[in-house]
C-alpha positions in Angstrom: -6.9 86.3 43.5 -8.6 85.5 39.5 -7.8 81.9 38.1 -5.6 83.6 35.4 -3.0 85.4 38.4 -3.5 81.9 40.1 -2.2 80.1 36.8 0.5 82.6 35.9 2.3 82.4 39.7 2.0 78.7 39.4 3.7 78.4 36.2 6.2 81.1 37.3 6.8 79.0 40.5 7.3 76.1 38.6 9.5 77.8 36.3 11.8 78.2 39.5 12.2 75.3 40.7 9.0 74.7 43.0 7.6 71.1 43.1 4.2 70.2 42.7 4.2 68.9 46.9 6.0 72.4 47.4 2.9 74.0 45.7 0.4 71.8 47.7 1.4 73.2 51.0 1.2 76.9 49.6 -2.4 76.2 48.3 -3.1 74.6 52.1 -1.7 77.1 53.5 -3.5 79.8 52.0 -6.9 78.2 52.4 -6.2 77.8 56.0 -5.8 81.1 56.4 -8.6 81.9 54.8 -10.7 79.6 56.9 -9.1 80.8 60.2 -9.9 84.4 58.9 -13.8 84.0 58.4 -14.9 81.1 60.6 -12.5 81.5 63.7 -13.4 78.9 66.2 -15.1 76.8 63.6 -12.4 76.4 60.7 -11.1 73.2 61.0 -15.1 71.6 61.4 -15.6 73.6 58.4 -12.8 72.2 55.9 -13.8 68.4 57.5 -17.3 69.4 56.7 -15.6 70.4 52.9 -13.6 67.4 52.8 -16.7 65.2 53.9 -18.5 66.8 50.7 -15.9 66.4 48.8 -15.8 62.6 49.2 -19.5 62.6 48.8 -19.3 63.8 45.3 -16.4 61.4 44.4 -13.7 63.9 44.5 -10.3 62.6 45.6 -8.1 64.8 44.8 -10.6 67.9 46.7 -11.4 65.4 49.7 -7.5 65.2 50.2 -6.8 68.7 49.8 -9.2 69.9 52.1 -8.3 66.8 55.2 -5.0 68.9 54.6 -6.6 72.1 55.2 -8.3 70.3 58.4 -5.0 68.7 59.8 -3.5 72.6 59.2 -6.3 74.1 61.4 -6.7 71.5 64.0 -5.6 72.8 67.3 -2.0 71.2 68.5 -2.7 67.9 71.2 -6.4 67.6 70.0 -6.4 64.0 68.1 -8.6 64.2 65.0 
């Protein structure tokens, strides 16, 4: 999806009522999915290698999204 479509649905979304944590969850989401759909097996090590980069560079607000994404891919019963 381009950055403009991405900027138009959020407004829209938050035109409607959507909260910013609402839109978090829907931007995790979709980058799990993502994830899952290319590396498979590998997709949660991938976003924790992402998130471990992220932190690297000094990036927060990336480093949080993408322990998120982690957490979301991270097989059920397997402590992190």
């Amino acid at each position: 999806m381009a950055e403009d479509e991405e900027d138009a649905q959020r407004k829209f979304l938050m035109a409607n009522g959507w909260t910013e944590k609402q839109l978090f969850y829907l931007e995790v989401g979709r980058a799990s999915f993502e994830l899952d759909y290319y590396h498979r097996w590998d997709a949660d090590l991938y976003a924790a290698r992402l998130a471990a980069n992220a932190l690297a560079e000094g990036d927060a607000e990336g480093h949080r999204f993408w322990e998120a994404v982690a957490a979301a891919l991270r097989p059920r019963g397997i402590a992190a």
